[in-house]
GUNUTOR-82311 format. One record per atom (N, C-alpha, C): residue in one letter; x, y, z. Coordinates in pm, whole numbers, plus 50000, padded with zeros to 5 digits. Each point is the difference from the previous one (the first is absolute). Example, Ala and Ser with C-alpha at 12.3 -4.5 7.8 and 13.67 -1.06 7.14 Angstrom:
REM residues 2
A513194943150780 A499115011950000 A500905012050000 S499655010549928 S500825011950006 S499235010950073 
***
This chain:
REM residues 434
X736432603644062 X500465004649870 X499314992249888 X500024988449986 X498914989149927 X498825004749972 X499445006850139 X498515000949977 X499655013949911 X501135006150024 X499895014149951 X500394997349824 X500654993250006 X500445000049824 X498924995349971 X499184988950033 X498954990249936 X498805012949986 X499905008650066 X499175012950041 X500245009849839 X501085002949984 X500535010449896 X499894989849899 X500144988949961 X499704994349904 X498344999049940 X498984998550132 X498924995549975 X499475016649981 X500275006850041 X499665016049950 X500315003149859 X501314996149968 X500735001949876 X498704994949871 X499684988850039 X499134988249908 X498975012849985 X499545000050127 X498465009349976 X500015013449906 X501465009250015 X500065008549914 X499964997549824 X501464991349999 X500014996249882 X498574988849927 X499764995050065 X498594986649938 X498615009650024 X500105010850033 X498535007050020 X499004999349873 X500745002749920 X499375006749856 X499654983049918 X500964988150047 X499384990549972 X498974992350052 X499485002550120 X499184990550077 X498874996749929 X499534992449998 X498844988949953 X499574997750136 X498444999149915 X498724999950123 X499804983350012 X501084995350044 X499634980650003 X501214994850120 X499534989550002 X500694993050132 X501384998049922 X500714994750100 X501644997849947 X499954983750029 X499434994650076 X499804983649976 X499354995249937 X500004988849945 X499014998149863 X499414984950089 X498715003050018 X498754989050072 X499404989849875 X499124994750038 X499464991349876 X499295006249954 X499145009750025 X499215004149904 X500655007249898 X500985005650019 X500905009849930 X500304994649877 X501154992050075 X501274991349907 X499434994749858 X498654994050019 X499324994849865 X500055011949878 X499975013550061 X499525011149886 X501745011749957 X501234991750081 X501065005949984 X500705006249876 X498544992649908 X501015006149840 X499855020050017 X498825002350103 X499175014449971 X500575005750122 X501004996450039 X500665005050111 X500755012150038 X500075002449899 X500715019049953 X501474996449969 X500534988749970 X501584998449984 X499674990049876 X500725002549913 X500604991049876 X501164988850045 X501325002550063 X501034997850046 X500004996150074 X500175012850118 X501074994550148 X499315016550043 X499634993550127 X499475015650112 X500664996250147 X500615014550061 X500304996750087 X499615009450103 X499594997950129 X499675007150119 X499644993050110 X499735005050081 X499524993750103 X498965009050136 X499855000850143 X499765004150028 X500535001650200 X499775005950063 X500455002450175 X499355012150065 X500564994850098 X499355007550128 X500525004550138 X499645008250038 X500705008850120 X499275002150087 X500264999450120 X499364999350154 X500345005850113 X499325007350100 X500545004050060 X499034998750145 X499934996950108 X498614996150156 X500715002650093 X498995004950075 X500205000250101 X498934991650110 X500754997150088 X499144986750076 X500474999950132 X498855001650086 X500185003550127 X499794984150106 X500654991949939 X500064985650043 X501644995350010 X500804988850069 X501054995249924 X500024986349961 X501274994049965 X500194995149885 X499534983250035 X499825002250128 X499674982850041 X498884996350039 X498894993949953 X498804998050109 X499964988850077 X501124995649987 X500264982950112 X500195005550159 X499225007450018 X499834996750148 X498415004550038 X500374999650178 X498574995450047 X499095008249980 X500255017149957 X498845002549983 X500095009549843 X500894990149902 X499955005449850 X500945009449980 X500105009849892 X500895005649979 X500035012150104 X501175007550063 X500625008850100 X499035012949910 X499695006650066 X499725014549964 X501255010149977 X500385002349906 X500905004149921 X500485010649901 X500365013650009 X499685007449887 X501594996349888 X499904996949907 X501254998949881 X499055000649878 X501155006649917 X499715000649849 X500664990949921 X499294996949873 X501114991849905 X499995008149846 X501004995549941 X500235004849851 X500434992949914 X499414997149857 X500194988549958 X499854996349851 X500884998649933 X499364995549815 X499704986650033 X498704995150006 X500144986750000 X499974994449866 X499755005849890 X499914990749876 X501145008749895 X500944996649904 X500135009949868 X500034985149941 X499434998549899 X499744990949909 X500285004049825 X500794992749937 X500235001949889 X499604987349957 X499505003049800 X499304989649954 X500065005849834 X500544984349930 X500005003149879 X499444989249905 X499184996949889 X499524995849911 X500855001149857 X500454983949948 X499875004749843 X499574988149912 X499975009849938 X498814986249902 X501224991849921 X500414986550007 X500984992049869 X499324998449861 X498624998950046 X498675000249855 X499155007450057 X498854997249900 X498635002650078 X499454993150117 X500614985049976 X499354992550110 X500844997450120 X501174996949957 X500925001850118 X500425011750054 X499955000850146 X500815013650106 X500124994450081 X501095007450071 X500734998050096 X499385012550111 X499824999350114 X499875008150072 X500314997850123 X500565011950068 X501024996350131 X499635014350073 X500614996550137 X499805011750127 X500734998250058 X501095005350097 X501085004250097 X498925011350067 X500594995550171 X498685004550067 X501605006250107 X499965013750048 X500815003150105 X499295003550105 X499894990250152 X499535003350103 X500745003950081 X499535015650035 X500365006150171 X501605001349929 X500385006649928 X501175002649937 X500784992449943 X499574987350004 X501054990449927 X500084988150108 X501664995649962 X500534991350110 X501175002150101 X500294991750085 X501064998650053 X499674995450158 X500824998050097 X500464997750091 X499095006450120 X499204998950071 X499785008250097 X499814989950152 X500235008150116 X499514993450104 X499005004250073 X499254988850069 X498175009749999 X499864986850128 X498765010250038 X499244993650128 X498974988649981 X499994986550011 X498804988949974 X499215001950141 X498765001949969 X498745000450156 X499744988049985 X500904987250003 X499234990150033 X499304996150169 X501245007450075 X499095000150080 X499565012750083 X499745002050141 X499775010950075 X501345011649977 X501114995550026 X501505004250028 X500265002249861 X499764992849953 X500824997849822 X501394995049997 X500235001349867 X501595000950012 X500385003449856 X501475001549976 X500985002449898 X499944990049887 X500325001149874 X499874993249965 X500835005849846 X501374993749925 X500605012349877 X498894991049867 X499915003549956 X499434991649860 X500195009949888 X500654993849899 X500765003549874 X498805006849923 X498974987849976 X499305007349907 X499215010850062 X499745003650120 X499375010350006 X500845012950001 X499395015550014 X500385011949996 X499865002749845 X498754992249938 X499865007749876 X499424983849894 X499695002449903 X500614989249922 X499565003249849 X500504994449901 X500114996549918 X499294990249924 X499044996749936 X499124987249957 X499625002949896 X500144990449858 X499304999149893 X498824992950019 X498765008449991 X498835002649980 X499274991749949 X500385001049846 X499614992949862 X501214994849934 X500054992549923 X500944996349900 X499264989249917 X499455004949847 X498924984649926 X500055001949893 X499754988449930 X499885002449875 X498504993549985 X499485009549908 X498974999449919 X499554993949920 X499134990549924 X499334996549871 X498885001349989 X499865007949928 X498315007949983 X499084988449885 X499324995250047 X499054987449870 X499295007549998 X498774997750056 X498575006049970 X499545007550131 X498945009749983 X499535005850075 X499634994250159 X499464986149947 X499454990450094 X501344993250077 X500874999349942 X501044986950031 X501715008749999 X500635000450108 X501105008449957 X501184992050096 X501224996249973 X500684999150100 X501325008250042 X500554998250114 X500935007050087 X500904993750097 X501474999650011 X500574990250079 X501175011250039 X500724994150092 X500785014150044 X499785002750185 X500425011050052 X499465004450103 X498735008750043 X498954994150043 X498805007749942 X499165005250210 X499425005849918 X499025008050105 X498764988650050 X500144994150113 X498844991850092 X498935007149985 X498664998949918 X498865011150024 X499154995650115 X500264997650116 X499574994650109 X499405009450068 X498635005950003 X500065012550063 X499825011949918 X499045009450030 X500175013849963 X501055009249958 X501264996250130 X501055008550002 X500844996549932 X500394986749977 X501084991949920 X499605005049850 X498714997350002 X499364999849839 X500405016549970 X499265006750033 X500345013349980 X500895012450097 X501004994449987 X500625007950155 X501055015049974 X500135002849852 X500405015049983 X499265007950103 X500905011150008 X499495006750122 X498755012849940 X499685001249880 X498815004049971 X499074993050005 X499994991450050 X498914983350010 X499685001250104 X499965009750124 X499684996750122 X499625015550051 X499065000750077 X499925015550113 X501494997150101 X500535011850042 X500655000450140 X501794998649951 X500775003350063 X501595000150023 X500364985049992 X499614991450077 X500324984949986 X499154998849955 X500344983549942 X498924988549942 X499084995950105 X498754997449979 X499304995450093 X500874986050092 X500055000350122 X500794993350105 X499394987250035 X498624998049991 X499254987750020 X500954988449950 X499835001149831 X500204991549898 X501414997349980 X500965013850040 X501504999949981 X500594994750115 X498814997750115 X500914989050152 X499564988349965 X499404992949937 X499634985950029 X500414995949831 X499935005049932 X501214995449834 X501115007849953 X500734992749957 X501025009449967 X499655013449925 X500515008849965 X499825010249908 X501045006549987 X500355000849843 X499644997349927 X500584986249972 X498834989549988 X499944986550004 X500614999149848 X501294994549965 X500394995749899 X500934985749964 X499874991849914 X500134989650027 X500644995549864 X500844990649976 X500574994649869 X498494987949924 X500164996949917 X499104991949957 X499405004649872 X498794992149955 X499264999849854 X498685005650040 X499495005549887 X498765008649996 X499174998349901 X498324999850007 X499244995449883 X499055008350018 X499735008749909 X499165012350044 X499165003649856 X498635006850060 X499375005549854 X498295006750041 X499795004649913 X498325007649983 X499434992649901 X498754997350101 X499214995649915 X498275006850030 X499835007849919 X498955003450022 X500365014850136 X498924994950060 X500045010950123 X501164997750089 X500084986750008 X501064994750124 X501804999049943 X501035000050092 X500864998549940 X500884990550151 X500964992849929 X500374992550135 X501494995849941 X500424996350141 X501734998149996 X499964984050095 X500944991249929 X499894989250094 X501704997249944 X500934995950147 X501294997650003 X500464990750097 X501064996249927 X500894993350123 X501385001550008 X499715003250144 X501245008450043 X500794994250121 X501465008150047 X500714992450118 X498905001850125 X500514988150080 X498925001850113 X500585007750146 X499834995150138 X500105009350081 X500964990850058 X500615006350134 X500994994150086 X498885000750150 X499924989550075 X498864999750078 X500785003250156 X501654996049973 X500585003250124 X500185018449992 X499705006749910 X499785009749997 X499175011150052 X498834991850020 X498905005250070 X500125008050113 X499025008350022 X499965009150152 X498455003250035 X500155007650150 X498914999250050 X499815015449908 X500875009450006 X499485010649985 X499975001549816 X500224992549921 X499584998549864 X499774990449952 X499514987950071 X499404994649943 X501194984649883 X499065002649889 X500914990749914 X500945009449942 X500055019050014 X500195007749900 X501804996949974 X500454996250132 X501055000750035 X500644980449972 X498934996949936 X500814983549923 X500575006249879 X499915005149910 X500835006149885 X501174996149979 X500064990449926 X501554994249964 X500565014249948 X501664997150028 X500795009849979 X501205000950062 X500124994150107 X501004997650053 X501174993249960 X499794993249924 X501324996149880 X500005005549878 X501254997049938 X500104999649838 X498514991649911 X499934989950061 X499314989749909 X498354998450118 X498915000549946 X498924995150035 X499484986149993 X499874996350147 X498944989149926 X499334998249939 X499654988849888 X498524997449892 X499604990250039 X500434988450110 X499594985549998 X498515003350038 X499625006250090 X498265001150006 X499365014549951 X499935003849803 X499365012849996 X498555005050050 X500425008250009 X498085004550012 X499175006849899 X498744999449972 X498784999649930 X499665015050028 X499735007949951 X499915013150013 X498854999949912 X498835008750006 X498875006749856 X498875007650027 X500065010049944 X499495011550005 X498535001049913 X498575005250030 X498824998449887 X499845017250026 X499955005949877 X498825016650039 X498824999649864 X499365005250081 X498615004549927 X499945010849953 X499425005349941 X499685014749979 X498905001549904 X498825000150097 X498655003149935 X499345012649950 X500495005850049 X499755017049983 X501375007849975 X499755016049918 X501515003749984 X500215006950131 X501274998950068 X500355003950110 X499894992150126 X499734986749950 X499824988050149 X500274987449958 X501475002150067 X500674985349994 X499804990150144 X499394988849987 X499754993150101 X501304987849968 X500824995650127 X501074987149988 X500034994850106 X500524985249977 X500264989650121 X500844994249945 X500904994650080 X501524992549999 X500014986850081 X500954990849962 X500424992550123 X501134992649961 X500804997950131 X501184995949988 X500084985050079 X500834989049967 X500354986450057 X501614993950000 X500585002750098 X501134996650055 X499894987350080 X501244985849936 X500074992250146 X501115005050047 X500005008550089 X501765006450000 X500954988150073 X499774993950061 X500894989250093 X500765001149885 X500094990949898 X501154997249906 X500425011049937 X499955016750048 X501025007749957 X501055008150118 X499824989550149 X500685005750062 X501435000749999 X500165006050072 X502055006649936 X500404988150125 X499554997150090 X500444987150089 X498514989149958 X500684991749929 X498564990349991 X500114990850068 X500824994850043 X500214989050165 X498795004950107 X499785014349977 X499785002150160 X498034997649961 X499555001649884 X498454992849950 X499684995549918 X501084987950010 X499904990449879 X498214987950016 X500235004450094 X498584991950035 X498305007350004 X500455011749978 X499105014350007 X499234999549826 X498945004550020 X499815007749850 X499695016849997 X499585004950099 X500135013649980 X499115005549907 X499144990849952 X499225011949889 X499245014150064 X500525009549885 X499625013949978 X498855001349913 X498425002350051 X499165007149953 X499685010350016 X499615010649879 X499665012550025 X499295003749892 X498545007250028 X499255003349923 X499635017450000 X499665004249854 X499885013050027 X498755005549922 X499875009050069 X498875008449916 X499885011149983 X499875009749873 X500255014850048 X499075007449865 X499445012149993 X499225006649971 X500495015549993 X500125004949863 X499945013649988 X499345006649867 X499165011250061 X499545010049926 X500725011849965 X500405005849886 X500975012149992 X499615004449837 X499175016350061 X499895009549884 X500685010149975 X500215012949947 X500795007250029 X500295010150176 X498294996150006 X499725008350151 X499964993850143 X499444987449921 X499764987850132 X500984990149971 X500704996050151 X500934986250017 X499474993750092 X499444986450019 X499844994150091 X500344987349989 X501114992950081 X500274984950022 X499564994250124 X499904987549999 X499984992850089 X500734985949976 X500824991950109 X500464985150010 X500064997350092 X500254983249974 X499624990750134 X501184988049951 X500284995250122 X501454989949975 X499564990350127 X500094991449980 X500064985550092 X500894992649929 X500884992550117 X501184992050009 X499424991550072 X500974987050001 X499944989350075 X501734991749988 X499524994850113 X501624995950035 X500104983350045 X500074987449935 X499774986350066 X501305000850078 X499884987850078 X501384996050053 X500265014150146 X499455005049999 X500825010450072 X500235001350152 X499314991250076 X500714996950122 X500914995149967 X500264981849940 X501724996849984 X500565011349944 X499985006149910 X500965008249919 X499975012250120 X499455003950083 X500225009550115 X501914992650081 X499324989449993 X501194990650096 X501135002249938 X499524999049864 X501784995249927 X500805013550012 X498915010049979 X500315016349971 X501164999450097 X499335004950119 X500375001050148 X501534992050046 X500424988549926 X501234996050021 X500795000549914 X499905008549885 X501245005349940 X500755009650040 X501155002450025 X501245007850029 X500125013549899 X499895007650170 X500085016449994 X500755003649847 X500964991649989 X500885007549879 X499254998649885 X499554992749965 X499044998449857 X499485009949927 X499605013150120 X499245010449959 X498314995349940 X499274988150097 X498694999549992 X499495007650132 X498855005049994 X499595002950092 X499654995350114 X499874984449994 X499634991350104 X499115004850048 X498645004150042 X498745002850064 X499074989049891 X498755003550098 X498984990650001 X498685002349838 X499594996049967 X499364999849839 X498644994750053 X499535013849918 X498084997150004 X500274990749928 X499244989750017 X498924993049906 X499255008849887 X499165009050013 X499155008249926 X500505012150009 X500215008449866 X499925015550040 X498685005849894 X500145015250017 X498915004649954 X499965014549978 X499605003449895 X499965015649951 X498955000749983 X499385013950015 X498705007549856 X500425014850068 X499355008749845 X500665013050034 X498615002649868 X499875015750058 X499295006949894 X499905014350021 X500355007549856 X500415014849998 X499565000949889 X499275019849994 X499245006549911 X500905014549966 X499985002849920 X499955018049971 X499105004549911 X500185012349996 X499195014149885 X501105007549982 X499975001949860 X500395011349989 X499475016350036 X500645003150082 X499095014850021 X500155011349912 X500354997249926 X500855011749902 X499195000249885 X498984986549965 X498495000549943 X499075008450025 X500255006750122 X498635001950044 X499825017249950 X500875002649969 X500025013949949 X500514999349890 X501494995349904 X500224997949942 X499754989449882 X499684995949926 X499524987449939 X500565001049830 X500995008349993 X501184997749905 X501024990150009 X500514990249853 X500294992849973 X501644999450053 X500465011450014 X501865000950000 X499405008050175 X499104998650048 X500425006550144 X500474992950104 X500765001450089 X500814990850141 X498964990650044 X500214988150045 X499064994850085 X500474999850146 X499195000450099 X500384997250134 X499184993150081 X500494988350048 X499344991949989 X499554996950179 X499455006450090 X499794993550128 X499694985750018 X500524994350102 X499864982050001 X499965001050145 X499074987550042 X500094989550106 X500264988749979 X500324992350127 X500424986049950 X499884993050126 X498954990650012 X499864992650134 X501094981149942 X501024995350091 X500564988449968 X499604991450132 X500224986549984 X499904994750141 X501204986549948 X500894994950070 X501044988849956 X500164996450186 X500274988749955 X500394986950133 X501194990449946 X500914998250017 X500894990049985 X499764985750057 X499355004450098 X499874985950092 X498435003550030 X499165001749894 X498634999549993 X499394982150047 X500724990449994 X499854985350011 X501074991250071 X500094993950064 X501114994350081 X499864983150014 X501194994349998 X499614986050042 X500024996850126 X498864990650048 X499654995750136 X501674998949991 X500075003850208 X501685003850055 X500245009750041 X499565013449855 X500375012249971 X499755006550053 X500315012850032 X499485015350101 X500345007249805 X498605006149940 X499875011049937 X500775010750096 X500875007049923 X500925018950063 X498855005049981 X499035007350058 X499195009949955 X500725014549929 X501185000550037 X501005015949966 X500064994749840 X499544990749928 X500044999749863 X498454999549974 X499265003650038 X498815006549975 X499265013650020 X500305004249882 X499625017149926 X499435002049934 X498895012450078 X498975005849881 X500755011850027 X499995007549825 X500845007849939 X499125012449958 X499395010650065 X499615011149907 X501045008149939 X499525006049878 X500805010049942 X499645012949899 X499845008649978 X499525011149991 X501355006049953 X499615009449820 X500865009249960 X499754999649884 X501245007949888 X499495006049894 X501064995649893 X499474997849898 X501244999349825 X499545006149966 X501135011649955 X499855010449938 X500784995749879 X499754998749861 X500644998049834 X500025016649972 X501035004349998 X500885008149975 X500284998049814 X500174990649974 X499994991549874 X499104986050003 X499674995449929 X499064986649982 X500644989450031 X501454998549984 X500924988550049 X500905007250113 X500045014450101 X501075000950082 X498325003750102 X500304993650092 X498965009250184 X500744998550069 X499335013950064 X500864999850113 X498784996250123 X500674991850133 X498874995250074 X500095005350122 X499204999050097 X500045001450108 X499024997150105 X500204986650142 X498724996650021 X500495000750179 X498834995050044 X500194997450189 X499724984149999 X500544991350064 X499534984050062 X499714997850127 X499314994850057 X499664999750105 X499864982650019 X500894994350107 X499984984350016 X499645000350128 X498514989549994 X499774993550133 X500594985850054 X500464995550080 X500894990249972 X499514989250131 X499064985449965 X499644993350052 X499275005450054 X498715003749960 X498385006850027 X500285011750068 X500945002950057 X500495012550098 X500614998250097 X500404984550027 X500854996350078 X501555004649999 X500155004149937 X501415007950001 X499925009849939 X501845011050007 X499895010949986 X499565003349816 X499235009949992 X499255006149830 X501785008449960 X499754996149901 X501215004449929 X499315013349894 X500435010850012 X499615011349861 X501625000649918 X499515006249879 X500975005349910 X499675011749882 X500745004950006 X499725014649897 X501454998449887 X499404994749844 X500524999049933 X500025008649891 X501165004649935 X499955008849803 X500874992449967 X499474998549841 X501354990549918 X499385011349863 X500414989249925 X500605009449823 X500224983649926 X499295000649893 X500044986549921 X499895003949851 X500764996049936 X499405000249824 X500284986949954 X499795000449873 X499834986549902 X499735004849880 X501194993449885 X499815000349882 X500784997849910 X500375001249863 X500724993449919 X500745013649929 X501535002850036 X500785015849952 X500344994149877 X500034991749896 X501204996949907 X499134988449928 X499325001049874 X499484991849914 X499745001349875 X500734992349923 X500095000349836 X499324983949902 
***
């Protein structure tokens, strides 16, 4: 019933906010934020944006056994995002801007299956069967073009997907999967922000809460350290977050990121690596071209993990109830992914108000346990190359509708290939601005 109201609501938006949509993102990045006076709102704008899903996947739900995931036919159905988001200006220089993010219908109570191991087991956990998360929440002071600051709950630009992760920001039904298993996504974090353009380049450098290291897993990596589990976050060790893009030509933004966590001192049990440091490195790099006809991205993500045999140890003897995953932590993980389209609807048409449709491929490759500490057995079942093949169709310039095929090889071919046949429905935009 949840999922269905959250459904009639996010339809409702699209009818009524149609006639307002604006051709611009609903998160405001660094390059943006500097030029917010020309933003199309005087005031206060409000909208946001979501998405709807629906696969079928002839695999099931566990690949922890010996020869990967069971051959399987089930379907799934799914809003994974409705996101609301509002802006208002107190001056010119000060705003406030915030996001409430509803995942997979919201929240509440559910009980669900953990594959930690072959068998699995039960497991009730509150916050899952949906959730609820503010996004954004910041306030603004706009100085100069060059120099701007931001403090509040802000967006990690760690990454391609973090940085730009509206769902018109990407080919395909999901977010690319590389980048969204080995960091959180959408990576958001409390802390301060120092951002600006200068010239061609524009860059974001912050400090923000850091990670929980007893958090960790084999099958995500650090994605799954994400403080959150209490009311209150640790700050005793923040982390260093900062983002650089280029843009030498119109239509080609080149960026690299990197992030520095000592997480030991933000564990939720710090007895158990008080003697640990845990630093989190991760570097990124990513590349996109986008005209009206041609899209092409590419990124690359390397992690690193110190400490991580002991911190394997400490993992491993915390108690089932905690709700950590207890399994074993690459040392190193690793993404790169790269996807193109055309519009085909150029090729005959080449009017300004005509549909675009956009065919895409998309080759990914991600390892969780790409690196291991002497001791370790690398899982190969967390090593996947990802093809994918399908189409965005913009119906409107901010609503497509998508539809693609995936195809996972899983540990060179050592286990079973997973396919999936996905359609979703996504828009983005701002219904209400004065």
């Amino acid at each position: 019933m949840r999922k269905l109201t959250n459904l009639l609501v996010l339809m409702t938006l699209l009818i009524v906010g149609k006639p307002l949509f604006a051709q611009e993102k609903v998160t405001k990045s660094a390059e943006e934020s500097a030029a917010i006076y020309a933003s199309g709102y005087d005031k206060f704008r409000f909208g946001g944006y979501g998405e709807m899903a629906a696969s079928y996947l002839d695999y099931g739900p566990n690949r922890i056994t010996p020869n990967g995931s069971a051959k399987e036919n089930r379907g799934t159905i799914s809003i994974p995002r409705f996101v609301l988001a509002l802006d208002y200006k107190f001056s010119p220089t000060w705003i406030l801007g915030a996001e409430i993010e509803f995942e997979y219908g919201g929240t509440g109570s559910a009980r669900e299956m953990e594959w930690r191991t072959e068998n699995g087991e039960y497991e009730t956990e509150i916050e899952k069967g949906g959730e609820v998360a503010l996004e954004q929440f910041h306030i603004t002071k706009l100085i100069h073009k060059s120099f701007n600051v931001r403090a509040g709950h802000l967006i990690v630009p760690v990454g391609l997907t973090n940085a730009h992760h509206e769902p018109i920001n990407f080919f395909g039904v999901y977010r690319p999967e590389g980048e969204t298993t080995i960091l959180p996504s959408t990576w958001h974090e409390n802390g301060i922000s120092f951002f600006g353009t200068i010239g061609k380049f524009d860059y974001e450098a912050m400090l923000v809460t850091g990670l929980d290291p007893l958090g960790f897993s084999r099958e995500n990596w650090i994605a799954s350290g994400k403080q959150g589990m209490f009311e209150i976050d640790c700050f005793t060790s923040p982390a260093v977050a900062a983002r650089l893009n280029y843009k030498p030509i119109k239509g080609l933004r080149l960026g690299a990121s990197f992030y520095y966590n000592r997480t030991a001192k933000n564990a939720s049990k710090p007895s158990k690596v008080s003697d640990l440091q845990a630093d989190v490195n991760i570097f990124t790099f990513d590349a996109q071209y986008k005209s009206r006809n041609l899209i092409a991205r590419g990124n690359a993500v390397y992690g690193n993990l110190s400490d991580s045999y002991l911190l394997n140890r400490r993992i491993s003897q915390m108690s089932s109830s905690t709700g950590y995953s207890r399994t074993t932590v690459g040392k190193n993980a690793v993404s790169y992914a790269g996807e193109v389209g055309y519009n085909v609807v150029s090729l005959f048409d080449k009017s300004e108000n005509a549909v675009r449709i956009f065919p895409f491929v998309r080759y990914e490759y991600y390892n969780t346990m790409e690196g291991v500490a002497d001791g370790i057995t690398a899982d190969k079942r967390f090593q996947v190359s990802a093809f994918t093949a399908g189409v965005n169709y913009y119906a409107l310039p901010n609503l497509v509708v998508k539809a693609d095929y995936t195809n996972r090889q899983i540990g060179k071919g050592d286990f079973n290939s997973e396919n999936m046949v996905s359609v979703g429905l996504a828009y983005i935009g701002w219904f209400l601005s004065k």
